[in-house]
N, C-alpha and C positions, 0 to 999 in steps of 0.2 A: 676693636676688631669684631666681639662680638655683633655692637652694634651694625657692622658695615654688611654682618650676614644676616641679620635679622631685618634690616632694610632690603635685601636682593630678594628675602623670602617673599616679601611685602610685594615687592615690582611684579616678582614674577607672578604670584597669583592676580596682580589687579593688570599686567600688561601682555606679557608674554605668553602665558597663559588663556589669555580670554584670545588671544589670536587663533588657537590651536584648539579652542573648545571642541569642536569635532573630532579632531583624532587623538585626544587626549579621552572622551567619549569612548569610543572603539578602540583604544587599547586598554579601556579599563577593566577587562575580563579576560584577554587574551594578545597574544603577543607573537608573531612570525618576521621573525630578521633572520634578512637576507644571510648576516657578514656575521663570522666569531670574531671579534678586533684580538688580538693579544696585545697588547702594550706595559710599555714601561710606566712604573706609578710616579715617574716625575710629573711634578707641576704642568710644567710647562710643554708636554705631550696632553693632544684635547681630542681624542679621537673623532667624536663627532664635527668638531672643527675642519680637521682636513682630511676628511671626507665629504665634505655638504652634505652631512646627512640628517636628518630629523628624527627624534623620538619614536623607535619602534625599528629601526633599522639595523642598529647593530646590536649584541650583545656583549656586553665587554666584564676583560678581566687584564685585569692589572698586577704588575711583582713587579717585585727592584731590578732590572737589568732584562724586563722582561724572559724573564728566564721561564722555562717548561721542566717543570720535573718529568724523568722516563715515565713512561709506564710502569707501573707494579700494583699487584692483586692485591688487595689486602692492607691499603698501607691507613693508620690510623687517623680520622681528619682528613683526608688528601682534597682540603679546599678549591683547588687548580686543578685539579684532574676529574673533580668531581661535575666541575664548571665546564669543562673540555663534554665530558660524557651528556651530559644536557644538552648544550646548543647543539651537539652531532645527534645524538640520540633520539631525543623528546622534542628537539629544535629544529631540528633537518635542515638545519643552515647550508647554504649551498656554497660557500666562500668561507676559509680563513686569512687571514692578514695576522702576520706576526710581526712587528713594527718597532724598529730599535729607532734612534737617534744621536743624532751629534752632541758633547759635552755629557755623556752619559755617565753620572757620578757611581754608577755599581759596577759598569765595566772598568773603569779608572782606579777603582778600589781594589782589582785583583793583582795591581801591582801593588801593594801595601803592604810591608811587612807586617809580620804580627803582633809586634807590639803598635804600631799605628790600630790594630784593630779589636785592641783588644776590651776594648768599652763597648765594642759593635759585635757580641758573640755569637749572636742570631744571623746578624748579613753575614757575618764569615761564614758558620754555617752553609749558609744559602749559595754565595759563591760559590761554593764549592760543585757546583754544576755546570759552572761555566770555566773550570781552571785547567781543562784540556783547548781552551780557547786562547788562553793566554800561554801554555806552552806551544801552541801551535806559531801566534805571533814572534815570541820571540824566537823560535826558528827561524821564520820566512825573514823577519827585518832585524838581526842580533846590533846591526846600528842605526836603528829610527830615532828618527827626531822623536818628542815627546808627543806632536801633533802626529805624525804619521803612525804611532804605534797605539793612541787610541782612535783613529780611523778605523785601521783594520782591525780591530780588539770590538768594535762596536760591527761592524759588517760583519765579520765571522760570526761574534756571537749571535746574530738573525739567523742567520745558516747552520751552529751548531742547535738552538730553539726549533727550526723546521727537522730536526733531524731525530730532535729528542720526540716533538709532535707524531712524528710517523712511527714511532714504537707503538706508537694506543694501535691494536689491531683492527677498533672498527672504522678509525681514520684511514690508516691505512689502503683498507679492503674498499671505501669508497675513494680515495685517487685514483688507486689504480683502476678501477670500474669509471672511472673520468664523474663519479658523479658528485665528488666536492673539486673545488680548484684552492689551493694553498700558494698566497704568496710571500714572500716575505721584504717588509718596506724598512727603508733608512730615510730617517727625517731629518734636514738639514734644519736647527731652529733659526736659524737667523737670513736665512734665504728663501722656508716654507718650501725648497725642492722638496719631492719625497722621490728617492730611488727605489727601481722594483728588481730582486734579483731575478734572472734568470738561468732555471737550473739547469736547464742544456748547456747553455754559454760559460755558464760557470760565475758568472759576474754580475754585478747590479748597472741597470739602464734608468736613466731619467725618465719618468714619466710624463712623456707630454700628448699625450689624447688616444 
């Protein structure tokens, strides 16, 4: 395996690379993307993928279940919020996208008992931000199939992450100033749909142009 990344490092500098020699150039000092991506650090979620976007476009950060911790002053580390405060702040990104997916292994995990979890004491931890999302499901569907209960367990949690997002108050103060747009997407893997919620409606729509 090593091998197979020490070979891609290889392509990319002699192919990939020499394609983009110019804006590979002019980002190499400075750096203005559009988009903060939020995403899930599954594999198989490639931000820049499905987006068409190229090097220099988006700023990304990644967690298990793409989860947002709230806001709070002071908190020791806050890797993720610290990340948030940059692209808004220093970044002046004019877009967020907070992007959950289909077969989302840390949404699926908040149905685990705790002895299933208990080798995993950090993702427990961490779930724990998301587990008003999962009392919320099993309200709404108390007899879902196992596919239908991590559907909406994966949508809501998008919609509980834009919720926790809008606590930062300088997010905030620029939505409502309409001067960032916040969306929140659902990515089907195995069809490449991505749905876009929409917050008026209350629901996610297909995106097609």
């Amino acid at each position: 395996m090593n091998h197979k990344l020490n070979e891609g490092a290889v392509s990319f500098r002699q192919k990939d690379f020499d394609k983009h020699k110019s804006l590979f150039g002019d980002l190499s000092s400075s750096q203005k993307p559009h988009t903060l991506f939020i995403g899930c650090s599954d594999s198989r979620l490639v931000p820049s993928l499905i987006t068409s976007t190229i090097p220099g476009e988006l700023f990304i950060i990644r967690s298990v279940a793409n989860i947002i911790p709230p806001y709070k002053k002071g908190v020791n580390f806050p890797a993720i919020s610290s990340a948030i405060e940059y692209a808004v702040l220093a970044l002046e990104v004019e877009n967020i996208i907070v992007c959950g997916h289909s077969n989302c292994g840390g949404c699926s995990a908040l149905y685990k008992s705790e002895e299933e979890m208990k080798n995993l004491p950090h993702i427990n931890l961490w779930l724990e931000l998301s587990r008003p999302v999962k009392n919320r499901v099993t309200q709404m569907l108390p007899k879902a199939t196992l596919a239908e209960r991590d559907w909406m367990t994966e949508q809501k949690n998008v919609v509980q992450q834009i919720t926790h997002l809008l606590t930062y108050p300088y997010v905030l103060e620029r939505y409502n100033n309409n001067k960032i747009n916040i969306m929140g997407w659902y990515y089907i893997i195995e069809t490449g749909e991505i749905y876009n919620y929409d917050v008026e409606k209350g629901y996610f729509e297909l995106i097609n142009g």
